[in-house]
PQR file with spaces between the fields and no chain letter, atoms N, CA, C, O and H, PARSE charges and radii, in Angstrom:
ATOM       1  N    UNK     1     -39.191  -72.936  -15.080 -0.4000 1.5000
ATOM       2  CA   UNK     1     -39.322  -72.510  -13.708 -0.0000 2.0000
ATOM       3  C    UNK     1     -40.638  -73.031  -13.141  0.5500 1.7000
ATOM       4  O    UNK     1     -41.651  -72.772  -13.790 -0.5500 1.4000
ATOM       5  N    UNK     2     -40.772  -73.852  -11.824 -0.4000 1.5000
ATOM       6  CA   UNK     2     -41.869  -74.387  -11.320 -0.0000 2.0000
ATOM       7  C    UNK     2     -42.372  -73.263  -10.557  0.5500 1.7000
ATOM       8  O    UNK     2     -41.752  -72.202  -10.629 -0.5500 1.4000
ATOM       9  H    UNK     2     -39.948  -74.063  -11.298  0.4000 1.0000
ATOM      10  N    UNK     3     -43.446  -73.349   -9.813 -0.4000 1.5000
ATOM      11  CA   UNK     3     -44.631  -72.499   -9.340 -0.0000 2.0000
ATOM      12  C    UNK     3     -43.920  -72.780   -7.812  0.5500 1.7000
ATOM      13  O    UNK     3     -43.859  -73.964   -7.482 -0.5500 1.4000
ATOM      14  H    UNK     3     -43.950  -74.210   -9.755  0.4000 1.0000
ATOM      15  N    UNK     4     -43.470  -71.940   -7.022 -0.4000 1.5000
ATOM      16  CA   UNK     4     -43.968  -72.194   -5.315 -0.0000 2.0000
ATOM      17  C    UNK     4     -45.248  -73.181   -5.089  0.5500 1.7000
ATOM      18  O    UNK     4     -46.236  -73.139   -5.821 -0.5500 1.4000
ATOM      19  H    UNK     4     -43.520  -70.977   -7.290  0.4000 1.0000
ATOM      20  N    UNK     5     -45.123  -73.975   -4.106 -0.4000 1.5000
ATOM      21  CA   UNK     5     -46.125  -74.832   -3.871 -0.0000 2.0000
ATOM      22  C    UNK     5     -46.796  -74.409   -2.611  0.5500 1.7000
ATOM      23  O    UNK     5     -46.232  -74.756   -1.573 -0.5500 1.4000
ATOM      24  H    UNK     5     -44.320  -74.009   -3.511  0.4000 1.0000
ATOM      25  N    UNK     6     -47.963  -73.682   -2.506 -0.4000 1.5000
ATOM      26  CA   UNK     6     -49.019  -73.188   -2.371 -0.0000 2.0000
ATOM      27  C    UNK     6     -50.121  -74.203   -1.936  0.5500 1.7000
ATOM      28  O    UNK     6     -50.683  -74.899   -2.782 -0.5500 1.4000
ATOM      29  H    UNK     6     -48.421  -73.400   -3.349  0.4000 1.0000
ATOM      30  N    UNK     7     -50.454  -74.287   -0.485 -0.4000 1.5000
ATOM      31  CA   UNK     7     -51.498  -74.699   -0.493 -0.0000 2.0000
ATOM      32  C    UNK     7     -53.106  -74.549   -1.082  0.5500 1.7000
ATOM      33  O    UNK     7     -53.856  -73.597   -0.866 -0.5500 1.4000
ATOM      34  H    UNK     7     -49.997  -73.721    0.202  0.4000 1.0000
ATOM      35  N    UNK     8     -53.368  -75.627   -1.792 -0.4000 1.5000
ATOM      36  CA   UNK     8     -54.679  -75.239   -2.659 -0.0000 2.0000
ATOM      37  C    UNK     8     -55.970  -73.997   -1.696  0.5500 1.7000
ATOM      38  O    UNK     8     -56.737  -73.161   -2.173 -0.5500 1.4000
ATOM      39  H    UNK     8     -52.758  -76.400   -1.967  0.4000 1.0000
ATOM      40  N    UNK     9     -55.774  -74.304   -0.584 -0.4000 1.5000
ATOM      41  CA   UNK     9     -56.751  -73.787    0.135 -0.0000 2.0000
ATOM      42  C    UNK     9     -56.229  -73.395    1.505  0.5500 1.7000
ATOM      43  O    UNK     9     -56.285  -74.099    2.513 -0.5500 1.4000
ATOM      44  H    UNK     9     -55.151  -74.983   -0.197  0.4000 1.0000
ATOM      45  N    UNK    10     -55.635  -71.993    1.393 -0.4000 1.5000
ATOM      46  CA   UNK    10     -55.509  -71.675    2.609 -0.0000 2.0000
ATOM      47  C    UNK    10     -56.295  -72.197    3.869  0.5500 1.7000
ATOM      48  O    UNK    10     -57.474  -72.546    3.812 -0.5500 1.4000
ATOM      49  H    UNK    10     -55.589  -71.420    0.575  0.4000 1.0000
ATOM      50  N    UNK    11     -55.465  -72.218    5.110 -0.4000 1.5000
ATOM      51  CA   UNK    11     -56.538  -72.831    5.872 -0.0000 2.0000
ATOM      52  C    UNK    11     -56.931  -74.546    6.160  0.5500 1.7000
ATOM      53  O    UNK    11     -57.585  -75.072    7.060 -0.5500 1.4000
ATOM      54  H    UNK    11     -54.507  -71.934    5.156  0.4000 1.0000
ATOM      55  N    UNK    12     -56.488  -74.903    5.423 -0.4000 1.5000
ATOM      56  CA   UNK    12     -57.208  -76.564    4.723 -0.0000 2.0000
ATOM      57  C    UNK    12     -57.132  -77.320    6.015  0.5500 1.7000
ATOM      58  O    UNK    12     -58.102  -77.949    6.438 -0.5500 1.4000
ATOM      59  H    UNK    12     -55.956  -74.476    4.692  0.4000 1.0000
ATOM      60  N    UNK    13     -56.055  -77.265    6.606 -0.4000 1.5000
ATOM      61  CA   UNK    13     -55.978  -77.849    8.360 -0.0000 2.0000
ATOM      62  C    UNK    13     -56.843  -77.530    9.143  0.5500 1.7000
ATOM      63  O    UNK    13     -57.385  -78.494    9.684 -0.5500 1.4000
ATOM      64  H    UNK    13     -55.267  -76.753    6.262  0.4000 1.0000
ATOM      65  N    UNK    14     -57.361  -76.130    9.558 -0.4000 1.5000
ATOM      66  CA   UNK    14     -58.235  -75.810   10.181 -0.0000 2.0000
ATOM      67  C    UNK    14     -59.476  -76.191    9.698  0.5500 1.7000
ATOM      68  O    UNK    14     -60.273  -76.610   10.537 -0.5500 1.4000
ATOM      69  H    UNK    14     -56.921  -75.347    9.119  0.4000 1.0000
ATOM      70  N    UNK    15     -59.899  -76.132    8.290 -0.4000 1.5000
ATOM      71  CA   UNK    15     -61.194  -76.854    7.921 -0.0000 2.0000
ATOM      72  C    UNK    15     -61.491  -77.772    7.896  0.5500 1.7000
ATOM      73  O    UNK    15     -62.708  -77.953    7.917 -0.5500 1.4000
ATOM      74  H    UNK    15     -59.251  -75.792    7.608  0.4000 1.0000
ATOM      75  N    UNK    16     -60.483  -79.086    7.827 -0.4000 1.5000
ATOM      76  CA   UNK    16     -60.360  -80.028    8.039 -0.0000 2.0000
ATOM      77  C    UNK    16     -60.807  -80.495    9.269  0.5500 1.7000
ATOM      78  O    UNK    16     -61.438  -81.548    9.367 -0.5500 1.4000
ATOM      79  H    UNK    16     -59.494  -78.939    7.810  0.4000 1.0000
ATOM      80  N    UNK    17     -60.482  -79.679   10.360 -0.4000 1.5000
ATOM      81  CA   UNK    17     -60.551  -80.030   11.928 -0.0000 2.0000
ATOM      82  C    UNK    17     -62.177  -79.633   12.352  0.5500 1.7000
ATOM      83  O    UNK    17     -62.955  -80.315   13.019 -0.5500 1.4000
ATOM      84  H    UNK    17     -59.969  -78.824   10.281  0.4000 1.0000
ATOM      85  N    UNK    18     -62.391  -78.371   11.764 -0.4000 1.5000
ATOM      86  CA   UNK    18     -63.750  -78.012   12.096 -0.0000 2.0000
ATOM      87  C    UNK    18     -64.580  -79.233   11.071  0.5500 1.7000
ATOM      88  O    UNK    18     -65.568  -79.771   11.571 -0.5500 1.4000
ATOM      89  H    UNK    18     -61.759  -77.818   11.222  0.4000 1.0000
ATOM      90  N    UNK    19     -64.217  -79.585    9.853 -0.4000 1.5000
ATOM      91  CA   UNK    19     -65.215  -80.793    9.665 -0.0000 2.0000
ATOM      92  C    UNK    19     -65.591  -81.585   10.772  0.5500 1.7000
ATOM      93  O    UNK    19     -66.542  -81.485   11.548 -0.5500 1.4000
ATOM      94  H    UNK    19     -63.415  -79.148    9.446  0.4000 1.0000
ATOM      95  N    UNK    20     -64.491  -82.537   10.679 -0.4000 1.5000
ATOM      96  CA   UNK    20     -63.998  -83.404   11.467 -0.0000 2.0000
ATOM      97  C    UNK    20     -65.331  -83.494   12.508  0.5500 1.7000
ATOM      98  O    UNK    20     -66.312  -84.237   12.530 -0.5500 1.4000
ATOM      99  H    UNK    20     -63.719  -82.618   10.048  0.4000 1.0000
ATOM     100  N    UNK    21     -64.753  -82.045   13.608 -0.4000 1.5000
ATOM     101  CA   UNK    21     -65.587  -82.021   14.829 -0.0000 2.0000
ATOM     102  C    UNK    21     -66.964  -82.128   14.581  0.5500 1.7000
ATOM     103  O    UNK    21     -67.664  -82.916   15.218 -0.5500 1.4000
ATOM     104  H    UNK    21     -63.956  -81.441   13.591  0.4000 1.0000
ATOM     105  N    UNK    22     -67.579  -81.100   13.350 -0.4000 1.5000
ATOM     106  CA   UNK    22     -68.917  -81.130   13.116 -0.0000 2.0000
ATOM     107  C    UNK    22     -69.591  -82.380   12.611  0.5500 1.7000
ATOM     108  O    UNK    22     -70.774  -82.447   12.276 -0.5500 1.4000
ATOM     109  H    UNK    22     -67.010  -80.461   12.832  0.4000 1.0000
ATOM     110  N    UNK    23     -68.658  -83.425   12.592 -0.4000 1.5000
ATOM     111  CA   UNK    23     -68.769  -84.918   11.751 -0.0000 2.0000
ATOM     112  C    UNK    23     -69.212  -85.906   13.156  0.5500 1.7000
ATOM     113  O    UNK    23     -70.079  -86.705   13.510 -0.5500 1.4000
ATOM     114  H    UNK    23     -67.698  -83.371   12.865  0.4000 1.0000
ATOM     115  N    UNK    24     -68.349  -85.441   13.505 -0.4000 1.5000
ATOM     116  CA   UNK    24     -68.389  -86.375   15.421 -0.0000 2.0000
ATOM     117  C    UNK    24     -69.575  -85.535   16.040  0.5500 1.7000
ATOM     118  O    UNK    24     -70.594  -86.182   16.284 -0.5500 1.4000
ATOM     119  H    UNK    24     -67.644  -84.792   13.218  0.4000 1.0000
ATOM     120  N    UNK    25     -69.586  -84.436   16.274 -0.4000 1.5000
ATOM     121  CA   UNK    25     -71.206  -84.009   16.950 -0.0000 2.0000
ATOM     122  C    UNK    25     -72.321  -84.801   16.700  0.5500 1.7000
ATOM     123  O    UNK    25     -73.064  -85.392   17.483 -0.5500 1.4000
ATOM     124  H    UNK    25     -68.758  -83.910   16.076  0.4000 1.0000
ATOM     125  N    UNK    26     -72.323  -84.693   15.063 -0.4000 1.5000
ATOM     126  CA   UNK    26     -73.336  -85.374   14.605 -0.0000 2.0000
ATOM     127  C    UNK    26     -73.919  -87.078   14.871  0.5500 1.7000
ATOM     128  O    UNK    26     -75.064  -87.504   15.025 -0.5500 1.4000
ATOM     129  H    UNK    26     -71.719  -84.213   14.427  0.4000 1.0000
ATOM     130  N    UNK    27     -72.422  -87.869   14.839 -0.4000 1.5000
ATOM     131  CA   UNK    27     -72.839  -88.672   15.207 -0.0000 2.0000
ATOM     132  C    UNK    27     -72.691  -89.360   16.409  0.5500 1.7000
ATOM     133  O    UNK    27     -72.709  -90.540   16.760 -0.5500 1.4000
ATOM     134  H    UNK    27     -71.492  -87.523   14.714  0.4000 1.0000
ATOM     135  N    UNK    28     -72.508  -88.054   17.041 -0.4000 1.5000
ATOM     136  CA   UNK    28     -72.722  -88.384   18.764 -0.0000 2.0000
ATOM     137  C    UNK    28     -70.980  -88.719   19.586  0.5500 1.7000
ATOM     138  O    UNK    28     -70.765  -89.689   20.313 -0.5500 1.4000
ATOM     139  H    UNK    28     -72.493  -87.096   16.756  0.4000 1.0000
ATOM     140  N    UNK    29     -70.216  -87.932   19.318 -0.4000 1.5000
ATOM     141  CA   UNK    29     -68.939  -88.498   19.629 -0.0000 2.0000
ATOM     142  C    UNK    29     -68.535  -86.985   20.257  0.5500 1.7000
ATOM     143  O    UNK    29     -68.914  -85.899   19.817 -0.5500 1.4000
ATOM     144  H    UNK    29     -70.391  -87.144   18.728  0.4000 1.0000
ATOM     145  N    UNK    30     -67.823  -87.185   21.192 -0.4000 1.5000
ATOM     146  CA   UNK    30     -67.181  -85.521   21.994 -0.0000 2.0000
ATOM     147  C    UNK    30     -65.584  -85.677   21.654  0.5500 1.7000
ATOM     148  O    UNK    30     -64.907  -86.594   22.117 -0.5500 1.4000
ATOM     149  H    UNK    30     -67.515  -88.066   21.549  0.4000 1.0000
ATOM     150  N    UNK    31     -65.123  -84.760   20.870 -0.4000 1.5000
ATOM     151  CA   UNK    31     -63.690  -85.355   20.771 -0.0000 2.0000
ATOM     152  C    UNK    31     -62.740  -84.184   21.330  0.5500 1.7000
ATOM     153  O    UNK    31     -61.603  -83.991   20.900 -0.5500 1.4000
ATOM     154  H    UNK    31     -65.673  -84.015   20.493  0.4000 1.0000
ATOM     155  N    UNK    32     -63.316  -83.473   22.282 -0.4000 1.5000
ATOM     156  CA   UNK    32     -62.742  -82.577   22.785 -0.0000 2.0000
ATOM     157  C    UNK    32     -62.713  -83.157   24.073  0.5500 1.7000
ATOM     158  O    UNK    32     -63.266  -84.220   24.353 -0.5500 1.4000
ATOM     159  H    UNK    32     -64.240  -83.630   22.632  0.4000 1.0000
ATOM     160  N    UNK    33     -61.815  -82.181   25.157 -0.4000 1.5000
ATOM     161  CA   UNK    33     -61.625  -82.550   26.802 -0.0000 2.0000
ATOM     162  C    UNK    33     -62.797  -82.175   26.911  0.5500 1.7000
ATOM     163  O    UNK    33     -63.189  -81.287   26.154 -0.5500 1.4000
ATOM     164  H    UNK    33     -61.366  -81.317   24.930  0.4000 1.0000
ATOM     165  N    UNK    34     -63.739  -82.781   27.947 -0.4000 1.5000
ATOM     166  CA   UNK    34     -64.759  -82.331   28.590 -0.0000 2.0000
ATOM     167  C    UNK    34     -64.634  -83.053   30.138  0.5500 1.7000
ATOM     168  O    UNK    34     -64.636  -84.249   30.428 -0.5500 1.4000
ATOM     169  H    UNK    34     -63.420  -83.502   28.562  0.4000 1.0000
ATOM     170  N    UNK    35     -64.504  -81.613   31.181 -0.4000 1.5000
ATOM     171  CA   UNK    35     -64.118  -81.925   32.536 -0.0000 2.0000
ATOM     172  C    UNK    35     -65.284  -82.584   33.083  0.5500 1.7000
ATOM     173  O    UNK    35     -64.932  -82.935   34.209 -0.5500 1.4000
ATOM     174  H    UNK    35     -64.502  -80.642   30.945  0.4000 1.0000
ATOM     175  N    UNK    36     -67.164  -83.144   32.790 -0.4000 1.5000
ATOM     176  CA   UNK    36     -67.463  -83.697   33.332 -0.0000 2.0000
ATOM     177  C    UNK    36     -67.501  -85.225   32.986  0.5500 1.7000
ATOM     178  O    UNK    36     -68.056  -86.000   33.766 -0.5500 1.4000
ATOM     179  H    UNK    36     -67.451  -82.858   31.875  0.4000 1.0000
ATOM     180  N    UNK    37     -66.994  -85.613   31.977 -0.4000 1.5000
ATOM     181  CA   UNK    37     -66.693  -86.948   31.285 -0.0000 2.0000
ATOM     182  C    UNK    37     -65.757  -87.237   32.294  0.5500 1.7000
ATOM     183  O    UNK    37     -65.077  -86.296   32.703 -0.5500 1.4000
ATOM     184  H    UNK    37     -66.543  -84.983   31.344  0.4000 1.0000
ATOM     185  N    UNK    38     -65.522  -88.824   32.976 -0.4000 1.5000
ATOM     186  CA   UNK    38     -64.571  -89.114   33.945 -0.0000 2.0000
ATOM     187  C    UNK    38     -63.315  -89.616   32.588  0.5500 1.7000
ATOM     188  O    UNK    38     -62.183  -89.996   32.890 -0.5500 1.4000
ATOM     189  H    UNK    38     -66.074  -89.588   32.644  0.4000 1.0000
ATOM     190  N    UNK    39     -63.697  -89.536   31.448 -0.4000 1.5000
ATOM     191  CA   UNK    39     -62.461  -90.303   30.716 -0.0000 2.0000
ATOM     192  C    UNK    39     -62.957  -89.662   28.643  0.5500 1.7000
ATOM     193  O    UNK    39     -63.407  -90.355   27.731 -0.5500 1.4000
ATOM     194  H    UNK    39     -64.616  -89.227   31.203  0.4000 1.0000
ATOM     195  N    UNK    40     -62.705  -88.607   28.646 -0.4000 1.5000
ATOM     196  CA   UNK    40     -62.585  -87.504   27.543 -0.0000 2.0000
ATOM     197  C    UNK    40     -61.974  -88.645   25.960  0.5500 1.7000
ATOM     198  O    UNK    40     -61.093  -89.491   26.113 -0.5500 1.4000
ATOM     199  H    UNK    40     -62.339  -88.044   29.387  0.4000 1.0000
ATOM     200  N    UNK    41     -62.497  -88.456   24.919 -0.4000 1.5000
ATOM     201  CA   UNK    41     -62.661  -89.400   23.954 -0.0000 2.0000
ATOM     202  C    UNK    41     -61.191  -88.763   23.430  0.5500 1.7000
ATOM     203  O    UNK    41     -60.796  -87.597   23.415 -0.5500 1.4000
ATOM     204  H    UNK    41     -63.212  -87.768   24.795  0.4000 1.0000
ATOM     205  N    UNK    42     -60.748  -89.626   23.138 -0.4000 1.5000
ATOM     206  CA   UNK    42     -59.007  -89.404   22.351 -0.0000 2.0000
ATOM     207  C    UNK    42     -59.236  -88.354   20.972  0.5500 1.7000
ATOM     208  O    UNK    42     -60.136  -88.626   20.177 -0.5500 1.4000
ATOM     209  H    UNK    42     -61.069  -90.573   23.150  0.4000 1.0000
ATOM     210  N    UNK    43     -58.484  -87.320   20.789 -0.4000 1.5000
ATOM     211  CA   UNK    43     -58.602  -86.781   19.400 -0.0000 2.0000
ATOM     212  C    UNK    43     -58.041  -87.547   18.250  0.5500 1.7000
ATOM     213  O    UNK    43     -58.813  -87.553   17.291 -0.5500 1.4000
ATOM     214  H    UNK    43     -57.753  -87.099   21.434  0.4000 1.0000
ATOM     215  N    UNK    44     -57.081  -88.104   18.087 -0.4000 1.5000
ATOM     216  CA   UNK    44     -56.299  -88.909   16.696 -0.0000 2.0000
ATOM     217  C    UNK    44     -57.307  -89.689   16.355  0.5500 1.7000
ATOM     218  O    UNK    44     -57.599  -89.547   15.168 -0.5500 1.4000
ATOM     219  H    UNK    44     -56.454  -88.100   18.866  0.4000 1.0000
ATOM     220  N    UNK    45     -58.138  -90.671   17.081 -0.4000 1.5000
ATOM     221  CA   UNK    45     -58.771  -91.314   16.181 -0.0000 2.0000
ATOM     222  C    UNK    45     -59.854  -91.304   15.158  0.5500 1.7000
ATOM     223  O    UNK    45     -60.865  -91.647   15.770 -0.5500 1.4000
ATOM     224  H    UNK    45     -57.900  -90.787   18.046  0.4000 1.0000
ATOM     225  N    UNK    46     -60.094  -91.131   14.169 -0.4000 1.5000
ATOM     226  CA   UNK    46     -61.068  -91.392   12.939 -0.0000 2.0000
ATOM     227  C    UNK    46     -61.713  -92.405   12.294  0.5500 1.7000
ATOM     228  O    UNK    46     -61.647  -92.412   11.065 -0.5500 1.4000
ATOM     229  H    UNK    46     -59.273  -90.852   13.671  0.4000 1.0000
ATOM     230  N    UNK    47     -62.377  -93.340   12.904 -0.4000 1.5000
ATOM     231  CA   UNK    47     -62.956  -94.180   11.741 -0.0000 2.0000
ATOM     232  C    UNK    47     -64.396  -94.940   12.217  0.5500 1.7000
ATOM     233  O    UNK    47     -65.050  -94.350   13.076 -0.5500 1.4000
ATOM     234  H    UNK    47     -62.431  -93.334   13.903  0.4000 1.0000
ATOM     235  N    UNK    48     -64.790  -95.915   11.820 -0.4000 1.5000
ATOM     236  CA   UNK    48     -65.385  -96.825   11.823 -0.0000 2.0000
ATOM     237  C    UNK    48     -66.731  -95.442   11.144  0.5500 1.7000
ATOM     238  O    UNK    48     -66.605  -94.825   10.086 -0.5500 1.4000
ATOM     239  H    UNK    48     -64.258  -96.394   11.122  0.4000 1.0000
ATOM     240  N    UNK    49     -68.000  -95.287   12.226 -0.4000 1.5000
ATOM     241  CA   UNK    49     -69.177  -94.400   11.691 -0.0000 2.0000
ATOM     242  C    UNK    49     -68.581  -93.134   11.544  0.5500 1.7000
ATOM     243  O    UNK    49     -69.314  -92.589   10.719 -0.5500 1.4000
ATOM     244  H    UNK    49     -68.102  -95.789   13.085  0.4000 1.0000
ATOM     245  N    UNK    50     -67.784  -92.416   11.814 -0.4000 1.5000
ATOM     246  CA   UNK    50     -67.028  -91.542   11.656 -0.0000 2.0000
ATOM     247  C    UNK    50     -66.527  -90.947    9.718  0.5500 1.7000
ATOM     248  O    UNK    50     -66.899  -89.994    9.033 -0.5500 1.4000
ATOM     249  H    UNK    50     -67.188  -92.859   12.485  0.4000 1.0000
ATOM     250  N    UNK    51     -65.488  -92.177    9.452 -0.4000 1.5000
ATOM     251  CA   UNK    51     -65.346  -92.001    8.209 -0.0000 2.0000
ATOM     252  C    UNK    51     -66.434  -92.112    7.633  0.5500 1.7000
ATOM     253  O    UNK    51     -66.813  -91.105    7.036 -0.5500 1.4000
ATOM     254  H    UNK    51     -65.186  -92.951   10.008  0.4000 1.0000
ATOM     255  N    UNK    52     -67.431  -93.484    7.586 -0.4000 1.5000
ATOM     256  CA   UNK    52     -68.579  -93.620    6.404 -0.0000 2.0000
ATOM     257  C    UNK    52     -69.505  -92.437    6.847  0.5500 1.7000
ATOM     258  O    UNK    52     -70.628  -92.732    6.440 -0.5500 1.4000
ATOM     259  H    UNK    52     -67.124  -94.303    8.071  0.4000 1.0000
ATOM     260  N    UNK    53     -69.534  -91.554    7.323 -0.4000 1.5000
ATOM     261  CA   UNK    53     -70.375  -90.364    7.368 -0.0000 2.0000
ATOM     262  C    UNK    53     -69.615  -89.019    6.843  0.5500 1.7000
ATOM     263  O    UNK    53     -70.136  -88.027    6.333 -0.5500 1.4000
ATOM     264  H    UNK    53     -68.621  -91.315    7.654  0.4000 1.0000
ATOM     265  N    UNK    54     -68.346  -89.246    7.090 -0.4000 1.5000
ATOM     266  CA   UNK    54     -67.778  -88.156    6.434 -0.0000 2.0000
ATOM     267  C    UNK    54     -67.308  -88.250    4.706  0.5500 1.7000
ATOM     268  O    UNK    54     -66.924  -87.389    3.913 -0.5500 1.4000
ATOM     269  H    UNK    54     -67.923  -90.051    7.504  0.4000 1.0000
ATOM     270  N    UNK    55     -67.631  -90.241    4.544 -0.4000 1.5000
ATOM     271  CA   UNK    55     -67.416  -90.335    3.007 -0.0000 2.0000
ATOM     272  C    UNK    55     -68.881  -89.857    2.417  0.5500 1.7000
ATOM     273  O    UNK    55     -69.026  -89.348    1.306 -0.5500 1.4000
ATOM     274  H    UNK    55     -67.942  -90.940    5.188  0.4000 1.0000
ATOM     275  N    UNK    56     -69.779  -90.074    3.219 -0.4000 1.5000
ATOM     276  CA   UNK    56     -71.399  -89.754    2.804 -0.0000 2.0000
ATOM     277  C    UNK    56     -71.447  -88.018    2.465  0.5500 1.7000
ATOM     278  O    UNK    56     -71.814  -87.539    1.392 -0.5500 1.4000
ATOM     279  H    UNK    56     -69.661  -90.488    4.122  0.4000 1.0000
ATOM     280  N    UNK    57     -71.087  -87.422    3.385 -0.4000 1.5000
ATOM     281  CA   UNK    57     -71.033  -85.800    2.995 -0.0000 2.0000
ATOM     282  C    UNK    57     -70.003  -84.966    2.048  0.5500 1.7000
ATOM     283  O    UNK    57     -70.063  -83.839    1.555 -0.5500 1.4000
ATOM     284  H    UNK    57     -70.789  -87.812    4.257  0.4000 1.0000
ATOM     285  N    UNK    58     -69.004  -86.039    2.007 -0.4000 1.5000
ATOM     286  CA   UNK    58     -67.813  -85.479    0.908 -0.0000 2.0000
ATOM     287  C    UNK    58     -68.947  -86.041   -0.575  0.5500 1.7000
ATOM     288  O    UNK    58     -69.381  -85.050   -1.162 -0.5500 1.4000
ATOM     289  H    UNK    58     -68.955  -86.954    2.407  0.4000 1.0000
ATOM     290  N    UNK    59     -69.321  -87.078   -1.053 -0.4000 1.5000
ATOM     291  CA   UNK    59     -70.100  -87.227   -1.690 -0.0000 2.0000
ATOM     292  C    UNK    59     -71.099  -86.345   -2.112  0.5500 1.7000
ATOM     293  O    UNK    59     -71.043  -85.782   -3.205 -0.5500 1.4000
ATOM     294  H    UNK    59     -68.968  -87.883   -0.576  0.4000 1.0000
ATOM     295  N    UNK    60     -71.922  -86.205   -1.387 -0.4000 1.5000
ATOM     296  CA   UNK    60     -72.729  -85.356   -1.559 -0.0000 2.0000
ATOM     297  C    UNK    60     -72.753  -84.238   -1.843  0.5500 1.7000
ATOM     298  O    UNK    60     -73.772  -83.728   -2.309 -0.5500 1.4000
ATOM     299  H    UNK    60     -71.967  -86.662   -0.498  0.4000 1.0000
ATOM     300  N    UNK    61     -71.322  -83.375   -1.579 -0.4000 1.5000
ATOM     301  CA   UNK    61     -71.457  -81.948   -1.951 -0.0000 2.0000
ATOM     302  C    UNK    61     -70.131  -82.162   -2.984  0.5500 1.7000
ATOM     303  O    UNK    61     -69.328  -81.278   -3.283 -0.5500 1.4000
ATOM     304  H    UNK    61     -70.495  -83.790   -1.201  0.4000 1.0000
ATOM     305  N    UNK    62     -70.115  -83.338   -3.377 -0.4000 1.5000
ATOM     306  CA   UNK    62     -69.266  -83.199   -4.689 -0.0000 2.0000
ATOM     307  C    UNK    62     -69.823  -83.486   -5.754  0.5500 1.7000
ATOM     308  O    UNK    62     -69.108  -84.078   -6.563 -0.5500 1.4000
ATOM     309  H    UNK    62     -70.767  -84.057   -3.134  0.4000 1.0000
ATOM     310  N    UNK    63     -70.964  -83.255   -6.079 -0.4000 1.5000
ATOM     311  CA   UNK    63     -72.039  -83.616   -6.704 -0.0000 2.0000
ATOM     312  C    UNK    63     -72.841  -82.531   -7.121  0.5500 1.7000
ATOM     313  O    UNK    63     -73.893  -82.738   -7.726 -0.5500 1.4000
ATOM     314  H    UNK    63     -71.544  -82.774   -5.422  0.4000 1.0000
């Protein structure tokens, strides 16, 4: 008999997203609507300084 499959970490979407955002603050990116921006930064996209900062902090606290 196998186990129900259970997400390892309740939540994991939402933490994921609050990374995410706290990843883009940092390096200067708004990825939310903001009504005085004439043109609000797209949410789907992830990469270029984005990822190598979020590979830099996954690193680091896996350590």
């Amino acid at each position: 008999m196998s186990k129900p499959k259970i997400p390892f970490v309740r939540g994991a979407q939402a933490a994921r997203e609050v990374f995410r955002t706290e990843v883009a603050r940092e390096i200067g990116l708004d990825l939310g609507p903001d009504r005085a921006r004439a043109k609000p930064l797209p949410i789907h996209p992830v990469d270029g300084a984005m990822v190598k900062r979020m590979i830099e902090l996954a690193d680091r606290h896996s350590k």
